[in-house]
Every structure is written in structure tokens, then in C-alpha cells.
MINU-492331 format. One line per 5 residues: their letters; for each residue x, y, z of C-alpha. Coordinates in nm, 3 decimals, decimal comma. Each point is the difference from the previous one (the first is absolute). Last residue first. Layout:
<pts>
a	X:Y:Z; ...
</pts>
This chain:
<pts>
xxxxx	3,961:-2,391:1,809; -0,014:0,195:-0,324; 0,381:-0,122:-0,053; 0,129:0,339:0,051; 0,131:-0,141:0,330
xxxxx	0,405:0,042:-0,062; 0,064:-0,292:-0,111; -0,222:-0,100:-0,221; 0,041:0,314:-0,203; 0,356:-0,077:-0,019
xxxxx	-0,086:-0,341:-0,089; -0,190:0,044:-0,296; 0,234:0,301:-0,163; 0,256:-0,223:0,078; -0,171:-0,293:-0,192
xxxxx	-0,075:0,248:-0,286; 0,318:0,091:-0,057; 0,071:-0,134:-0,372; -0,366:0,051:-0,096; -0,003:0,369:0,143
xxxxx	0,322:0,061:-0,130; -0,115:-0,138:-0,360; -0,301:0,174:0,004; 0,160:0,350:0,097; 0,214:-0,051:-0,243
xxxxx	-0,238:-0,034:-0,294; -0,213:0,285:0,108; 0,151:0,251:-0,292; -0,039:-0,308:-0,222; -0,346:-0,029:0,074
xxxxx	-0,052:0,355:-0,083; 0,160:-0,056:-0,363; -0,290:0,003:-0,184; -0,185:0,255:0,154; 0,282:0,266:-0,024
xxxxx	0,030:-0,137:-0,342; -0,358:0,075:-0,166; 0,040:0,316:0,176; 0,295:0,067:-0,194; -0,156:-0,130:-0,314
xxxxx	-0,271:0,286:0,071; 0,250:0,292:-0,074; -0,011:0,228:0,352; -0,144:0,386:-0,026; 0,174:0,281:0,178
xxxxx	-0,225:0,090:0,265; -0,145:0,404:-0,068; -0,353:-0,168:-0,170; -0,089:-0,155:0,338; -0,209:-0,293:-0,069
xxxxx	0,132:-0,064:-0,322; -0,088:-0,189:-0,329; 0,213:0,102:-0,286; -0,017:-0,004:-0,367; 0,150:-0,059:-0,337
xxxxx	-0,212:-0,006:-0,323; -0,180:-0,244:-0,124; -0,291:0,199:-0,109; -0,245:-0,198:0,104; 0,004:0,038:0,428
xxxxx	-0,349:-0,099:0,127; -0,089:0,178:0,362; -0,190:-0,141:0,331; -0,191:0,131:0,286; -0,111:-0,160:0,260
xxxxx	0,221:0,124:0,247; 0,194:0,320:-0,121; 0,190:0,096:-0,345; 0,164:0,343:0,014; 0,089:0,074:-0,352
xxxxx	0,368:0,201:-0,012; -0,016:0,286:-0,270; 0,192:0,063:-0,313; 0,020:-0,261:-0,192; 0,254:-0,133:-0,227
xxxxx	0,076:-0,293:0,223; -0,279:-0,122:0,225; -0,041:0,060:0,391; -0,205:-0,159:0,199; -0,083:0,090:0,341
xxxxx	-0,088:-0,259:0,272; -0,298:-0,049:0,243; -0,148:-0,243:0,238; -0,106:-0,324:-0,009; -0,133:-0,195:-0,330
xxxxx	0,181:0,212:-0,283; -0,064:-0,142:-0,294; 0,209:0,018:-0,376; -0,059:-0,064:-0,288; 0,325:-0,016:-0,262
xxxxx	-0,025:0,021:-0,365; 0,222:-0,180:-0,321; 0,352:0,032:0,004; 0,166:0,164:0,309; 0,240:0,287:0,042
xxxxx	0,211:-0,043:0,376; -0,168:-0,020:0,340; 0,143:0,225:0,230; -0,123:-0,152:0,424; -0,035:0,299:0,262
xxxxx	-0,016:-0,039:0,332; -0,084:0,154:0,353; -0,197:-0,211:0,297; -0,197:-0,260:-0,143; -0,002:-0,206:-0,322
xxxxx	-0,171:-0,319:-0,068; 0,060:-0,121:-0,362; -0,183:-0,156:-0,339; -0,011:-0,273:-0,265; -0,182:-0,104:-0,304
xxxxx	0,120:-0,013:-0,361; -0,196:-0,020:-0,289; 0,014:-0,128:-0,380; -0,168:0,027:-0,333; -0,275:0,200:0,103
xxxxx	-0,253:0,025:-0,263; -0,064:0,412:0,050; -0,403:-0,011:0,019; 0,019:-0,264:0,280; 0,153:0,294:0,260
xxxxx	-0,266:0,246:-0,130; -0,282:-0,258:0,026; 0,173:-0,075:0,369; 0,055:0,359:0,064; -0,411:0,044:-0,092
xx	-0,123:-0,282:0,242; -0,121:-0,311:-0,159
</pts>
């Protein structure tokens, strides 16, 4: 056994949580105070962390990774000047994406035969 996993089995879990995110171009995410700890990997590129309380941003790059037990607030940024996001609202941008392309479904659905036939009729057929 590796010594995080002897660590890790030392402090009888009672629960866990998995999940992550792919990021690019400029963001921040503010995660509120937390029970318990928080581990966290960064696969691809980098990100700075920055905990309530202290002082200094931690720039985290790829392959590293950082535990959080004090339960205190903190933010993960890639530029630290963006104003940071909540996660629930990125939990509803992606949630209500297909209703954002609703519309477009139902026009294409409703029209399709036009759609069909204009392109049929004026050679964009592939012949």
C-alpha cells in the first residue's frame, strides 16, 4: 500500500464524493466552507487556489494536487483578476443547455421537409 493510501485508511472514511471539471480560457469557480477535507488533482494545466484566511494564492500545475482540511472557503481560478462564478450556476448553465436548443429542434423537426427539398432543389444534393 502506498503511504496516501495508509494515510487515507488511517482516517475511517465515513463517506466520499467524486467529481471534477474541464476549464479553459479564464474562470474562476467560489466554493463555499466544507465539512470534512477536499483533495484535489489537477490533470492538465494549471490553476491557483486560493483559501480564506490566507494570505497568498497557491499555484497548483499538472500533476500536482492539494488537500483542503480546514473547511474553510476557497477559490479555484485560472486568472485570479476574473470574478469567481458559484458552482450551482455552472451546474445550471449545463442543465439547461438543451433547453436553450429547444427551438432550434423543434424548427428543424417542423421544417425539415423544406429544409430537404430546398437542398434538393437547388443541386446541394451531393449529386
Amino acid at each position: 500500500m502506498d503511504p496516501l493510501s495508509e494515510v487515507l485508511s488511517l482516517l475511517k472514511l465515513r463517506s466520499y464524493v467524486s467529481g471534477g471539471f474541464d476549464a479553459n480560457g479564464d474562470w474562476a469557480v467560489q466554493f463555499g466552507a466544507h465539512d470534512g477535507i477536499k483533495f484535489h488533482a489537477v490533470l492538465r494545466g494549471e490553476c491557483w487556489v486560493l483559501v480564506e484566511g490566507l494570505p497568498d494564492p497557491v499555484k497548483v500545475s499538472e500533476g500536482e494536487c492539494f488537500l483542503l482540511a480546514g473547511g474553510k472557503p476557497f477559490r479555484l481560478a485560472s486568472n485570479l483578476a476574473v470574478e469567481p462564478v458559484a458552482p450551482i450556476l455552472i451546474v445550471l448553465s449545463l442543465a439547461l443547455a438543451p433547453i436553450v436548443m429547444l427551438p432550434v429542434v423543434l424548427v428543424f423537426v417542423l421544417f425539415q421537409r423544406y429544409f430537404i427539398e430546398g437542398v434538393t432543389l437547388t443541386g446541394m444534393g451531393g449529386r
